[in-house]
C-alpha positions in Angstrom: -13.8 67.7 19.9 -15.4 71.1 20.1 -12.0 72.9 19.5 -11.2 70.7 16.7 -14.6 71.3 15.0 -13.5 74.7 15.2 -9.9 74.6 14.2 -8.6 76.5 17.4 -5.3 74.6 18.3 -5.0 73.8 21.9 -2.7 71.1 23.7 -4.6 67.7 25.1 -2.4 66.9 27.8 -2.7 63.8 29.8 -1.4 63.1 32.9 -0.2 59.7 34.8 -2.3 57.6 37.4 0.2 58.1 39.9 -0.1 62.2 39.4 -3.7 61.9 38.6 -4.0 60.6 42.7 -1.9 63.2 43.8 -4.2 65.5 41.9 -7.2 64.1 43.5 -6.0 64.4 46.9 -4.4 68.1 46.6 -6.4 69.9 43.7 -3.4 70.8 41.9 -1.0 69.1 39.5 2.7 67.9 40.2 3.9 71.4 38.5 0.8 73.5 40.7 -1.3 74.5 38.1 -5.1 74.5 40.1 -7.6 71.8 39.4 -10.4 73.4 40.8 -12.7 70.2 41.9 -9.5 67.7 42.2 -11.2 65.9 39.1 -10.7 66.0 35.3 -11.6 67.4 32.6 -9.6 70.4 33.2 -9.7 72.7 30.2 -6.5 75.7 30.7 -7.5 79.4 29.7 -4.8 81.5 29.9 -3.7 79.7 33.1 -6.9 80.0 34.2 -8.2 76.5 35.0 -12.4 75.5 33.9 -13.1 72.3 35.5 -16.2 70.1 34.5 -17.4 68.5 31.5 -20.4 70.5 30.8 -18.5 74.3 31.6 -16.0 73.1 29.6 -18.8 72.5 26.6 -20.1 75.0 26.5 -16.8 77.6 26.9 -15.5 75.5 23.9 -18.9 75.6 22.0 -19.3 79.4 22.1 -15.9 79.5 20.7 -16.8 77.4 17.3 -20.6 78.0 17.1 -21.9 74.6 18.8 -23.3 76.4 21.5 -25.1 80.0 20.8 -23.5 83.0 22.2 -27.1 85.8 21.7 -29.8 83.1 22.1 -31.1 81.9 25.6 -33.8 80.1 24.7 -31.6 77.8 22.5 -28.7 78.1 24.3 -31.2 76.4 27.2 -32.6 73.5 24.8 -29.3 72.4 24.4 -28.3 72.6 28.3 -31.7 70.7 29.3 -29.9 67.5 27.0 -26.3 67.9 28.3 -28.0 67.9 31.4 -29.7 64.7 30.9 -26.8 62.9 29.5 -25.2 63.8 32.8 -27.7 62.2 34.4 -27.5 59.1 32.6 -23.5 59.1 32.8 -24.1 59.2 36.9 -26.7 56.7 36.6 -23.9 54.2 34.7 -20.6 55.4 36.8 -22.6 54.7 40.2 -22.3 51.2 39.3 -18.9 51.1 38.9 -18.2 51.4 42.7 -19.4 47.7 42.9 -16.8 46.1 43.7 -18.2 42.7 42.8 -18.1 42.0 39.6 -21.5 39.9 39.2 -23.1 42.3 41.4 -22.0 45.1 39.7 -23.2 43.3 36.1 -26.3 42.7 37.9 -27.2 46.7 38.7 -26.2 47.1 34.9 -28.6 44.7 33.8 -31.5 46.4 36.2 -30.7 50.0 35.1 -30.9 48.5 31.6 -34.1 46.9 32.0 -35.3 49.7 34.0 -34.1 53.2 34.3 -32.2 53.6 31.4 -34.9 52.9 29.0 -37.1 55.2 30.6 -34.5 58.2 30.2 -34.2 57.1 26.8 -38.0 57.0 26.2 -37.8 60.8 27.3 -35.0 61.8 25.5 -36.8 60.0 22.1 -40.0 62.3 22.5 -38.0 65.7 22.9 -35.9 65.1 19.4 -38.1 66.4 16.8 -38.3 64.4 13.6 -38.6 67.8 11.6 -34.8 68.6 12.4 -31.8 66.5 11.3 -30.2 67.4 14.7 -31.3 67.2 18.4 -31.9 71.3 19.1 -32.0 73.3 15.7 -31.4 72.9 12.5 -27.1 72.7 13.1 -25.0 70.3 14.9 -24.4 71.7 18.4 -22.6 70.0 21.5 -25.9 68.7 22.9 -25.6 66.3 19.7 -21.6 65.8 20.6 -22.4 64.5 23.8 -25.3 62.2 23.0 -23.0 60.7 20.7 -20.5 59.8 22.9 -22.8 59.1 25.7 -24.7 56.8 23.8 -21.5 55.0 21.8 -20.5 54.1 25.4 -23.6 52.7 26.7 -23.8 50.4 23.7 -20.5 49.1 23.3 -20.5 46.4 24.3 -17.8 47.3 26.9 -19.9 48.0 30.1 -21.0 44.3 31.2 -25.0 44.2 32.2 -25.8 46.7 29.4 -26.6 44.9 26.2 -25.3 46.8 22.9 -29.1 46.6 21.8 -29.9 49.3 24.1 -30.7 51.6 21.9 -32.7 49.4 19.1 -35.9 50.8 20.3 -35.3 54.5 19.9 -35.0 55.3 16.1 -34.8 59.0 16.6 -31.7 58.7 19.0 -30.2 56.4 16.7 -30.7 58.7 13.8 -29.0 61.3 15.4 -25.8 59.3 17.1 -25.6 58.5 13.4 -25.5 61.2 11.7 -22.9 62.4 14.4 -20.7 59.8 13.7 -20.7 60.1 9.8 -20.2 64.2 10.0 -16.8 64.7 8.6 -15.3 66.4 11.6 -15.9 63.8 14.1 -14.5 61.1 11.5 -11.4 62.9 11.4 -11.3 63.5 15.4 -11.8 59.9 15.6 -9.3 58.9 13.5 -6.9 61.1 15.3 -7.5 60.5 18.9 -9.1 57.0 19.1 -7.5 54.0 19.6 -7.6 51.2 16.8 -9.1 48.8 18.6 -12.4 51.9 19.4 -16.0 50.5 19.7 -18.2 52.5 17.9 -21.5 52.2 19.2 -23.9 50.1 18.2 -26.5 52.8 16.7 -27.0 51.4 13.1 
């Protein structure tokens, strides 16, 4: 979404299961092009391969100005919330090795009862109401990926999470929706999303 934002034209490959297990047992596609961590994303440079989500972020945002190039301070502000939504996302995905599926609804429902909330709480303190974004006064990928991490948690499509997750944070919500309406991300979504997509429930 980064590249798109800033028109550079790249390929979005994707791959099947059956190479994708291949891949994560030998770190390298079928046609030997290096996966560095045997996992995906896997962003391509030149042939030179950038694996994880967050690298890959912030490459792609210093190419389109969502991620400062000759400010550290900002360029950390922004980090410390990609950083956070990481930690939420591992939070979430460590569930998904239940097996069980009521037991695995169950940890859901904890986390969301719990954990989650008290994330969130942080997160809502450190957006200021002053800005219309999360760090500065421009959209940036720390904004990006609060978008998409919190469409996901209320979906309605991870079961133990209720979609009213978020009802309590206003200043989240604000900001997921302002996201979503930003022409760029309307367009990617209409692009790249399925028609059957749940937005999140952020309204």
């Amino acid at each position: 979404m980064a590249l798109f934002f800033g028109d550079i034209k790249f390929d979005d490959l994707r791959i099947t299961r059956e190479e994708f297990l291949r891949t994560k047992e030998k770190g390298h596609l079928d046609d030997g092009t290096i996966i560095p961590f045997h996992q995906f994303p896997c962003l391509l440079v030149d042939g030179v391969p950038i694996a994880q989500t967050g690298g890959i972020a912030r490459f792609c945002g210093k190419l389109t100005g969502l991620y400062p190039k000759n400010n550290d301070l900002l360029a950390a502000k922004i980090d410390q919330f990609i950083d956070l939504a990481t930690d939420i996302t591992f939070l979430v995905a460590a569930t998904g090795t239940i097996e069980d599926g009521e037991k695995r609804k169950a940890a859901r429902a904890e986390l969301s009862q719990a954990e989650l909330p008290r994330k969130l709480k942080m997160l809502e303190r450190c957006i200021d109401d002053s800005n219309d974004w999360i760090v500065g006064t421009d959209i940036s990928i720390a904004d990006l990926a609060t978008w998409r991490l919190m469409g996901w948690l209320s979906s309605g499509t991870l079961d133990g999470i209720p979609t009213g997750l978020l009802k309590p944070f206003s200043k989240i919500r604000r900001i997921c929706q302002a996201v979503d309406m930003h022409p760029k991300v309307q367009k990617w979504v209409g692009k790249t999303y399925p028609a059957n997509y749940q937005r999140g429930n952020y309204l």
